[in-house]
N, C-alpha and C positions, 0 to 999 in steps of 0.2 A: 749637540743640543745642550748639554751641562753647561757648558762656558757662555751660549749665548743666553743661556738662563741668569746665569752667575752674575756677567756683566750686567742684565736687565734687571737681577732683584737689587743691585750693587746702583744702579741707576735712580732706581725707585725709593731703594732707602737715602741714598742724598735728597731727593724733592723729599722724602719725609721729615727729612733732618729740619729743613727750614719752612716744611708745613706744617710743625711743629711750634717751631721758633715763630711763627707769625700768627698762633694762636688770639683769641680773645677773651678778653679780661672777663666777661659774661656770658656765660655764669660761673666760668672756674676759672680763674687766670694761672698758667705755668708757670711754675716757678725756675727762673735766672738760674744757670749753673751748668754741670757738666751732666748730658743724657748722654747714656749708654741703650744700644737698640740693636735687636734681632731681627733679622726678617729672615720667613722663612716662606718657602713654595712648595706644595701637595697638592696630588692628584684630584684630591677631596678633601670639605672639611675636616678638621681633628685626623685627617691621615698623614700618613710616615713621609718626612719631609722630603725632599726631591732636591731642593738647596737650601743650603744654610747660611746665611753669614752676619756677622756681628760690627758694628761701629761704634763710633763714641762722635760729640761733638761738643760745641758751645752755644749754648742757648743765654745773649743778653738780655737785659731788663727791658732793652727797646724793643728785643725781637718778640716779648709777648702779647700785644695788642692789639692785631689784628682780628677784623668779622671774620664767620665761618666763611663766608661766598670769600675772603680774598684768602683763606686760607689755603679752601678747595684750589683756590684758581692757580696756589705757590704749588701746589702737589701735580697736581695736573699738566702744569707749563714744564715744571722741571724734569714732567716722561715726556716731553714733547707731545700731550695733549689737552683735550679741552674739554671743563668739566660742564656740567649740567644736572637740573634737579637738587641742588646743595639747600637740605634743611637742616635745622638748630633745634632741639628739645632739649633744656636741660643740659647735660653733660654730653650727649649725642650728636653727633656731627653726622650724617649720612648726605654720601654722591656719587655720582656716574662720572666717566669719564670714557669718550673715545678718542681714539690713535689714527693717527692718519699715517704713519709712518713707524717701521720697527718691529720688534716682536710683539710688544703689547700690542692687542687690538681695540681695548674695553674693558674696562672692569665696574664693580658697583661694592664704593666702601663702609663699613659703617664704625666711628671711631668715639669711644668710651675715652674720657678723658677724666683725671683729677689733677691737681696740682703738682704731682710730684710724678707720676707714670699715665701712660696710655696705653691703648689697645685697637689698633687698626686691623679688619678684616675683610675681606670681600672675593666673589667670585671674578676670573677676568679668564680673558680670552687671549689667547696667545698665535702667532702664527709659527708653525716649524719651519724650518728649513727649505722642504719638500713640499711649502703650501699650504698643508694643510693647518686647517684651527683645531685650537685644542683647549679644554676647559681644561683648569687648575684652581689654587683656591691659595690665597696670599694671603700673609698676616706680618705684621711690627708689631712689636709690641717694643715700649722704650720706658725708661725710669730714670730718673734724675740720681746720681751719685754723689754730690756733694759741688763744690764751689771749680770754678772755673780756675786753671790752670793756668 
């Protein structure tokens, strides 16, 4: 179950990578350069993590301009699904998304964003092995380090 987890938060954080980088300029626009990001999976929220792992990427000046909905739509397509419900308050990014295929079955994220770091969180559905669904509870959290490489 580890490894299929590992591969699937390791899946998740690339569509974050570039659900990131497709951000839009209002009301915060992301700032260009090199993010570094965590994701991590628990049983529950604020509990003891179950996977961890860490990335770095490249976010250009092109890639910050995108609406919430086409953001939602970069995150959702790059777990192979498809999101819904995607609203914008402020700095607040919240949506659904369900899976037709794979481990994820569903999740519902809500992502805190300022120019330089973010914070994605949400409960999702998983299926094991053995069929069965299992709640868990995701989060990225990524921060800008400085200029692109």
């Amino acid at each position: 179950m580890r490894n299929s987890m590992t591969l699937r938060a390791s899946v998740i954080f690339l569509a974050s990578i570039y659900f990131v980088a497709t951000s839009n300029a209002d009301p915060v626009k992301f700032t260009a350069g090199n993010w570094e990001a965590t994701v991590t999976m628990s049983l529950a929220e604020g509990g003891e993590a179950i996977v961890t792992d860490e990335f770095s990427g490249c976010m250009s000046e092109a890639e910050t301009r995108n609406s919430p909905s086409e953001l939602a739509a970069a995150f959702a397509g790059g777990a192979e699904c498809v999101q819904s419900n995607v609203q914008s308050v402020g700095n607040t990014i919240t949506f659904d998304m369900v899976c037709a295929k794979g481990t994820l079955q569903s999740a519902s994220y809500t992502m805190e964003r300022q120019s330089d770091y973010f914070l994605m969180a949400g409960p999702q559905k998983i299926r094991l092995k053995n069929g069965a669904l299992k709640d868990i509870w995701g989060t990225i959290s990524a921060r800008r380090t400085g200029a692109c490489s």
